[in-house]
TORKERO-764163 format. One line per 10 residues: number of its first residue (from 0); for each residue x, y, z of C-alpha. Coordinates in steps of 0.05 Angstrom, whole numbers, plus 32768, in hexadecimal, padded with zeros to 4 digits. Example, Ala and Ser with C-alpha at 12.3 -4.5 7.8 and 13.67 -1.06 7.14 Angstrom:
BEGIN
0) 80F6,7FA6,809C  8111,7FEB,808F
END
This chain:
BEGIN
0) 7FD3,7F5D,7EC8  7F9C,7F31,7EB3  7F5B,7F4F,7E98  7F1A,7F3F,7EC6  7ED8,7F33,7EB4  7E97,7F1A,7ECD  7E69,7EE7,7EAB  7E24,7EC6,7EBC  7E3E,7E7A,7EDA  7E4B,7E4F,7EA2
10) 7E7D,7E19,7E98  7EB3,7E2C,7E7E  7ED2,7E07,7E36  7F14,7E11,7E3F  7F45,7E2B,7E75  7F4D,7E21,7EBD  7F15,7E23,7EF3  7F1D,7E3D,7F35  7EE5,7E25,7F69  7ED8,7E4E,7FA8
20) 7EC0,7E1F,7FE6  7EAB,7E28,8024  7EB1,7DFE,8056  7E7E,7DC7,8055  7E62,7DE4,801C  7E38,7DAB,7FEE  7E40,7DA3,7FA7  7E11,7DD2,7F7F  7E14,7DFF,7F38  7E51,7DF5,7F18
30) 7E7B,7DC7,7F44  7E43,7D97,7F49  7E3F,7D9B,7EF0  7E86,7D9A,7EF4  7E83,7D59,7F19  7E57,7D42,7EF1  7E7A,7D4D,7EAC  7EBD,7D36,7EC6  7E9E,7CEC,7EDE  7E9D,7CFF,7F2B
40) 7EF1,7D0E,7F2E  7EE8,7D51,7F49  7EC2,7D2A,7F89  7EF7,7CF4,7F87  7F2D,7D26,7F88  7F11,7D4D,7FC8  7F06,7D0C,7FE1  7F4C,7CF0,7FDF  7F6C,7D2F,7FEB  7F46,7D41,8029
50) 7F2D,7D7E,8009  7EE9,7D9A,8031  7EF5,7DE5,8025  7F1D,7DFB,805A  7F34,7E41,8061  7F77,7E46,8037  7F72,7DF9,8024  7F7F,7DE9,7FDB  7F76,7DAD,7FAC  7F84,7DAB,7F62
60) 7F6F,7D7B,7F2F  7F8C,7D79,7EEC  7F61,7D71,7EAC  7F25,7D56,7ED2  7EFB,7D55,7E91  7EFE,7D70,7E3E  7F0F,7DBA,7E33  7F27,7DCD,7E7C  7F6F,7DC0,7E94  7F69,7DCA,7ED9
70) 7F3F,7DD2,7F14  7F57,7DFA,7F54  7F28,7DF0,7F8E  7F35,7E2A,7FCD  7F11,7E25,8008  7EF4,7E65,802E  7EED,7E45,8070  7EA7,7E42,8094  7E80,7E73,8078  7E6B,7EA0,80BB
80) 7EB5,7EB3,80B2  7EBA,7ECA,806F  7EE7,7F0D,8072  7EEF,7F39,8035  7F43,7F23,8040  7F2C,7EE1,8036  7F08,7EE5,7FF1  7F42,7F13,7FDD  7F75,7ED8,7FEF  7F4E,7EA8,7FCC
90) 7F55,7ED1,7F8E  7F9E,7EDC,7F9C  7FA2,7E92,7FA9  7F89,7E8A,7F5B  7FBB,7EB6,7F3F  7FF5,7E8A,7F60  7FE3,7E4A,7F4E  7FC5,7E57,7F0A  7FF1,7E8B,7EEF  8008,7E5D,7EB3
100) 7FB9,7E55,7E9F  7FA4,7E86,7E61  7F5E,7E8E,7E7E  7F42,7E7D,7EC4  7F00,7E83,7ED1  7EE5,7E80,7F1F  7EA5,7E68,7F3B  7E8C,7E72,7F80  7E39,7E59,7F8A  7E48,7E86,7FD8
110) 7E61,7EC2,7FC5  7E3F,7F07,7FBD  7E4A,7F36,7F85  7E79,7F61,7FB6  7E9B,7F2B,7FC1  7EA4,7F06,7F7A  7ECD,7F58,7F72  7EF4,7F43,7FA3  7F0B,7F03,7F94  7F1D,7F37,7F4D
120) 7F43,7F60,7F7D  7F6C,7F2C,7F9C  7F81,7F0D,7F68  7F9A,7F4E,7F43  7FB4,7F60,7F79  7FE5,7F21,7F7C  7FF8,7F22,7F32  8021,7F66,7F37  8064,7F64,7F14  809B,7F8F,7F05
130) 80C3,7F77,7ECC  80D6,7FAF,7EA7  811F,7FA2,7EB3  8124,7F5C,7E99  813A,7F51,7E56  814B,7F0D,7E56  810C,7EEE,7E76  80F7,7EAA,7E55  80B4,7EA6,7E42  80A5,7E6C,7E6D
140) 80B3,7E93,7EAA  807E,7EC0,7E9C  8035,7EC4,7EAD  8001,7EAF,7E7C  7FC5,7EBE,7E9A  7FA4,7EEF,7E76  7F52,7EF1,7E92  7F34,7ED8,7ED2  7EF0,7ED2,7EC8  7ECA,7EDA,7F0C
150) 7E87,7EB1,7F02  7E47,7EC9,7F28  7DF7,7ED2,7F1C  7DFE,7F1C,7F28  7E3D,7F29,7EF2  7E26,7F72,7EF9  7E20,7F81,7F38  7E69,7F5F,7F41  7E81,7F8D,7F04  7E6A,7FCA,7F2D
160) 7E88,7FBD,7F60  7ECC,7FAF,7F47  7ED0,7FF5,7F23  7EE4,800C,7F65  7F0D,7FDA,7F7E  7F2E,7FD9,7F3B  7F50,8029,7F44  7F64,800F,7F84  7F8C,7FD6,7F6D  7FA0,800B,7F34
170) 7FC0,8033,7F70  7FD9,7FFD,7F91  8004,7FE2,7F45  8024,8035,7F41  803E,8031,7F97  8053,7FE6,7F83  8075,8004,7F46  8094,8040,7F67  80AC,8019,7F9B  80D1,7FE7,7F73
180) 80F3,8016,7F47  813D,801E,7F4C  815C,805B,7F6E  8182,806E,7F38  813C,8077,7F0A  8112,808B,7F3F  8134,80C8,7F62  810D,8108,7F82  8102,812D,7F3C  80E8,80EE,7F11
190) 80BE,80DB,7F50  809D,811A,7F52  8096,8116,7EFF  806C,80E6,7F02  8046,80FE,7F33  803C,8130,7F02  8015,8100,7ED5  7FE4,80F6,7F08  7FC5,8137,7EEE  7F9D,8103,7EB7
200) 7F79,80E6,7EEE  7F58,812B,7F04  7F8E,8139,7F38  7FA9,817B,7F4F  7FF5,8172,7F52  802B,81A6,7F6D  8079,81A5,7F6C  80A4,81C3,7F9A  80E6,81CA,7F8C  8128,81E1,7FB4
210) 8118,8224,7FA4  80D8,822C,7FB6  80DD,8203,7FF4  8116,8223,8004  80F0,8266,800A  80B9,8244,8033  80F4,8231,8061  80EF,81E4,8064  813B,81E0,808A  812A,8199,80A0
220) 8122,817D,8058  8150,819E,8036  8183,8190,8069  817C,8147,805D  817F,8152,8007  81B8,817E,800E  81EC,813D,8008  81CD,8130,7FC1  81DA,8146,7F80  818C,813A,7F71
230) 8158,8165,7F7C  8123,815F,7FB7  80DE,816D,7FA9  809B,816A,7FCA  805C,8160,7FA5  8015,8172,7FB6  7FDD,8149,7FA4  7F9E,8169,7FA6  7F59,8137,7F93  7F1D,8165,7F9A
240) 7EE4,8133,7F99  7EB6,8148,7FD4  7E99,8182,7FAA  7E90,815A,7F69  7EAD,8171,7F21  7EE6,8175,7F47  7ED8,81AF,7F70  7EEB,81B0,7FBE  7EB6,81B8,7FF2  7EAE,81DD,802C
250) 7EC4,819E,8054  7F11,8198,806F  7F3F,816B,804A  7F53,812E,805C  7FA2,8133,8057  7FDA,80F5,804D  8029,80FA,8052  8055,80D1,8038  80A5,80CF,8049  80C7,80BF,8000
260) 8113,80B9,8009  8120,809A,7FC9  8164,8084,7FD8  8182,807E,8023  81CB,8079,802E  81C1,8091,807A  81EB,80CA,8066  8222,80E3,8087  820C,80B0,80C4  8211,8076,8086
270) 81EE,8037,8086  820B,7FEB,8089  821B,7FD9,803C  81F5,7F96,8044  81B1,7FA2,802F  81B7,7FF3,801D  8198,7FDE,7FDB  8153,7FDE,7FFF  8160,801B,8015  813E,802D,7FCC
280) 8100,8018,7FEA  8104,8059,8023  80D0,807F,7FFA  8092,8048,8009  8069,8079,802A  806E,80B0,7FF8  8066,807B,7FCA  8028,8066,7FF4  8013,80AE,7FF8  8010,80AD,7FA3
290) 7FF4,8071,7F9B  7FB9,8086,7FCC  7FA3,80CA,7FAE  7FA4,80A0,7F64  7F73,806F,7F7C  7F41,80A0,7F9D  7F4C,80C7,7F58  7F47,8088,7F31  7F07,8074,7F5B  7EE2,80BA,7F5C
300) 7EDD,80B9,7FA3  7EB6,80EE,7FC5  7EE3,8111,7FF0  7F1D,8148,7FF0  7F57,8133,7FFE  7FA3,8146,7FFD  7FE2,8115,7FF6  802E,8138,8002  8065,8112,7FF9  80B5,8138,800C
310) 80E0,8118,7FDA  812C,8118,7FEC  816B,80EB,7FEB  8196,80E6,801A  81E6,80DF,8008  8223,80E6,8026  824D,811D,8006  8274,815B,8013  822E,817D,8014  8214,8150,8040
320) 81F1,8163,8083  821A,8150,80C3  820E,812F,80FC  820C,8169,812D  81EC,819B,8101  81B0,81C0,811D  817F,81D4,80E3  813F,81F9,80E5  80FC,81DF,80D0  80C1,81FD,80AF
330) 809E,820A,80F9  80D3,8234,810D  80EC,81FC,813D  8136,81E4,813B  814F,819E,8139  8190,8189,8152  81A1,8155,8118  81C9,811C,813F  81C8,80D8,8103  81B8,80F5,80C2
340) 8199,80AE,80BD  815C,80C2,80E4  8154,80F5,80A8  80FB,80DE,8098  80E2,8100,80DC  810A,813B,80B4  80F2,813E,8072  80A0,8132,808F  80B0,8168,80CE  80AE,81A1,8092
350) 8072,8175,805E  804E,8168,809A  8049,81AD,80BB  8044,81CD,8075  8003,81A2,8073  7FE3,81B3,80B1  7FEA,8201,80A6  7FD7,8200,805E  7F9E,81D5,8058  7F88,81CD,80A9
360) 7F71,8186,8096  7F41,815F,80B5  7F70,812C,80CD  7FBC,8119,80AE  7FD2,80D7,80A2  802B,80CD,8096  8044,808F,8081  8091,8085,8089  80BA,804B,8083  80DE,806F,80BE
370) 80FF,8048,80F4  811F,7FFC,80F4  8102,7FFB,813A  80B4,7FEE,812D  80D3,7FB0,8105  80F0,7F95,814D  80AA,7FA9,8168  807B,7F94,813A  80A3,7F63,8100  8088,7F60,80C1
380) 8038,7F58,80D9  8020,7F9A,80E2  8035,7FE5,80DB  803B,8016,8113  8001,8045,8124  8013,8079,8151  7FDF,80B2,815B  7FC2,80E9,8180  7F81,80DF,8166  7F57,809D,818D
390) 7F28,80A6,8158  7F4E,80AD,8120  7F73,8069,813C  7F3D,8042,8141  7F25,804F,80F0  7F67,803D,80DD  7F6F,8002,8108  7F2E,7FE8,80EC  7F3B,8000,80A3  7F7C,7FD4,80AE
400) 7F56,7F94,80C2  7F24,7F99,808C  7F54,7F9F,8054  7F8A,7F74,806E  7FBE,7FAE,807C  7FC7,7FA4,80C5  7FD8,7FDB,8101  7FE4,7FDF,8141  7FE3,801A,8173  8028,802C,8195
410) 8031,8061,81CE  803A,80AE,81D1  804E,80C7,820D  8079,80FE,8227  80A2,80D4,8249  80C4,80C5,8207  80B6,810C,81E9  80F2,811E,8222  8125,80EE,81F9  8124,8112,81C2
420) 8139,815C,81E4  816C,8181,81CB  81AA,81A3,81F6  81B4,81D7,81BB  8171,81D2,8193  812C,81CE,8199  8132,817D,8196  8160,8153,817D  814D,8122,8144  8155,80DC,8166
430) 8148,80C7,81AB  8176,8087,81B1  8167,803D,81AD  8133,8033,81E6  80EA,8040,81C1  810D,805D,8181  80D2,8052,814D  80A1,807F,8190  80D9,80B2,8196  80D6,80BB,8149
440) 808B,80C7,8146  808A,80F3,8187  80BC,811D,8157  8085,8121,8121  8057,812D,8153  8075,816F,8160  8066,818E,811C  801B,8179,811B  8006,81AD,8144  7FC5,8188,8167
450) 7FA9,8177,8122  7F91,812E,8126  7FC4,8102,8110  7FE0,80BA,8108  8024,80AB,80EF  8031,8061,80D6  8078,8045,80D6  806F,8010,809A  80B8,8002,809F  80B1,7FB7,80A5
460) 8068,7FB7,8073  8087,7FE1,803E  80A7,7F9B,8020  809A,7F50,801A  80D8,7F25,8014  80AD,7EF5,8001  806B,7EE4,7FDB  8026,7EE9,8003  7FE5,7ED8,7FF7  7FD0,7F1A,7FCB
470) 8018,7F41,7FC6  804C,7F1E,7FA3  80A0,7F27,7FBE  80B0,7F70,7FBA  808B,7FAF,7FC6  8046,7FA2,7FE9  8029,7FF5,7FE4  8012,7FEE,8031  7FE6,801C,8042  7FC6,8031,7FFF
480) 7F85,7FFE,8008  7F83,800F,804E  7F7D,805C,804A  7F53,804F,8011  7F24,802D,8035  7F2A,8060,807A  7F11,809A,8040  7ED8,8066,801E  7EC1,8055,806C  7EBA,809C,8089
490) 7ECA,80D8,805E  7EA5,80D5,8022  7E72,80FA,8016
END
């Protein structure tokens, strides 16, 4: 990750500079001295490239003058459309094309100091990597860039401002992280571990294990870890920042869920082989959940809240629940088990009604990479928000569009509630193929007990199979920036 600062405008000696234009911006400060020094070839090269600042365009000029080796012009579009995902893309936008540079230093004479931290932001965003595995990279297939220099009048104003954003990309790197890491490192008991070392940031953290859920009666979660020779566990997260010094206030919590399956064969109901290996990747949302409650820590933010995460995996064995099976949950209600592949809605029935009636939040938020069928739905452009809460709905909608982390509102009706009834049980856990991601969260639904509520099924956000404009291929952390900015919008004190 490269280090940030923020300097006074001055033209750089050395390095690579990035210019920030909007559309039919003139030349002024440091791209009109730049010009100037470099004999008029940064003009000549808009010129002949077509380059008038364009939202997304590009243009890059090698060596235009003495001391700097390259120029990278990115245009912002016309600037009564400037978005905060736009700045951010144009600093992700640096960190892709310049990555080879040492030092990059960015000029903008149009941005404000907010934004200047969020051209930071974007481009820290986009130089995650996980590498920790490779042992036989060359070093020309590494990153040099080491400092992007973001150049504005108000340098600390911008610096301010990007100690916030900063624990936020800080959460975003540990979900990335968590995410990436291979089933046979990351399993229920190591997961919860280091959620253990969150403790350093000020959080409250809590382990459950069998024993002691077993006692509460969680028959739903255990019944799916019961295949596995590892563990289960569920962790509490408790940041108590409402109150200041890190006491609570008087206030409800707000409360966030995260499914983490941190390996999914399908169980006894067992996946395709092609492609299982992503099946490491079934524990995004408690991954999303973690990665939240360490950036409101990290950040100081000014509000209680509460992230849960039920950590399981779920193998085939001769342990293994059946298809068939009726097992009961931590409400008392029974659940006809008929794929042991449907096993998240299981695992969050018992977190998710353990939350309500411990902590009677102000609103929960689960996140669940939970059914292939919001991928047929929705693809890979935004997540599922089903809720009973219009309110609620809306924040997170507009949370979504503000940070780039898009949702969109599916039914609830009891229509499908009926699919999911049970001839032996209280329900059954899967409703067949018509609406199956709606029939999953009309199961959650019934453990929420009228508490305001949204589930999001981030099954096809959870993972980029390929490189976009401020998440590089592999583990995006969807949701952490947008729940982040739902608390910094309306729950902080």
């Amino acid at each position: 990750m490269p280090d940030i600062a923020f300097a006074k405008p001055a033209l750089p000696k050395s390095g690579a500079l990035a210019l920030l234009i909007h559309e039919g911006e003139k030349p002024s400060g440091l791209w009109e001295q730049l010009d100037e020094v470099a004999g008029g070839a940064i003009e000549r090269a808009f010129r002949v490239s077509e380059f008038k600042g364009g939202k997304g365009k590009i243009c890059s000029i090698l060596a235009p003058c003495a001391g700097i080796t390259r120029v990278l012009a990115i245009g912002l579009g016309k600037p009564a459309e400037i978005s905060q995902t736009i700045v951010e893309e144009a600093g992700g936008t640096i960190v892709a094309n310049l990555s080879h540079e040492a030092a990059v230093a960015v000029a903008s004479c149009a941005l404000t100091s907010q934004q200047c931290a969020e051209v930071a932001l974007g481009a820290i965003l986009r130089s995650y990597r996980f590498d920790r595995y490779r042992t036989k990279e060359k070093p020309d297939d590494k990153p040099k860039l080491s400092r992007i220099t973001v150049l504005t009048a108000e340098a600390a104003k911008a610096k301010a401002a990007w100690e916030p954003l900063n624990a936020t990309a800080k959460g975003v790197f540990l979900t990335r992280d968590l995410v990436t890491e291979p089933p046979n490192v990351l399993d229920p008991p190591e997961m919860a571990e280091r959620c253990r070392r969150l403790s350093e940031l000020g959080l409250k953290v809590e382990i459950f294990g069998p024993k002691e859920m077993g006692k509460l009666g969680f028959g739903a979660l255990l019944g799916v870890s019961q295949g596995s020779a590892k563990e289960p566990r569920m962790v509490v997260l408790h940041w108590n920042g409402a109150g200041g010094n890190g006491r609570k206030s008087k206030d409800k919590p707000v409360v966030f869920v995260g499914k983490g399956v941190t390996f999914d064969t399908g169980g006894i109901s067992i996946k395709p082989a092609g492609g299982m290996e992503d099946m490491k990747w079934d524990m995004a949302g408690a991954g999303t959940v973690i990665g939240l409650m360490a950036a409101l820590a990290g950040r100081r933010a000014k509000v209680d809240a509460i992230g849960l995460v039920g950590l399981v995996e779920n193998m085939p064995s001769a342990t293994a629940q059946r298809p068939g099976d009726v097992v009961t949950s931590y409400s008392g209600q029974t659940i006809e088990v008929i794929n042991t592949d449907a096993e998240g809605r299981l695992v969050l029935a018992d977190v998710i009604w353990y939350a309500q009636q411990k902590y009677d939040p102000k609103f929960m938020v689960d996140l669940a990479t939970l059914t292939g069928a919001i991928i047929i739905g929705l693809g890979h452009e935004y997540a599922g928000l089903f809720s009973n809460d219009d309110a609620l709905s809306q924040k997170l909608t507009a949370a979504g569009l503000a940070t780039g982390e898009r949702v969109w509102r599916m039914p609830l009706d009891d229509a499908y509630d009926k699919q999911i009834r049970s001839d032996i049980a209280d329900m059954k856990n899967v409703g067949g193929r018509p609406g199956g991601s709606i029939t999953a969260a009309q199961f959650i639904q019934r453990f929420v007990n009228a508490k305001p509520w949204a589930h999001l099924d981030i099954a096809g956000m959870a993972w980029s199979t390929k490189d976009t404009a401020v998440t590089p291929k592999g583990a995006t952390a969807f949701g952490v920036r947008l729940l982040d900015r739902l608390v910094a919008d309306h729950y902080e004190s």
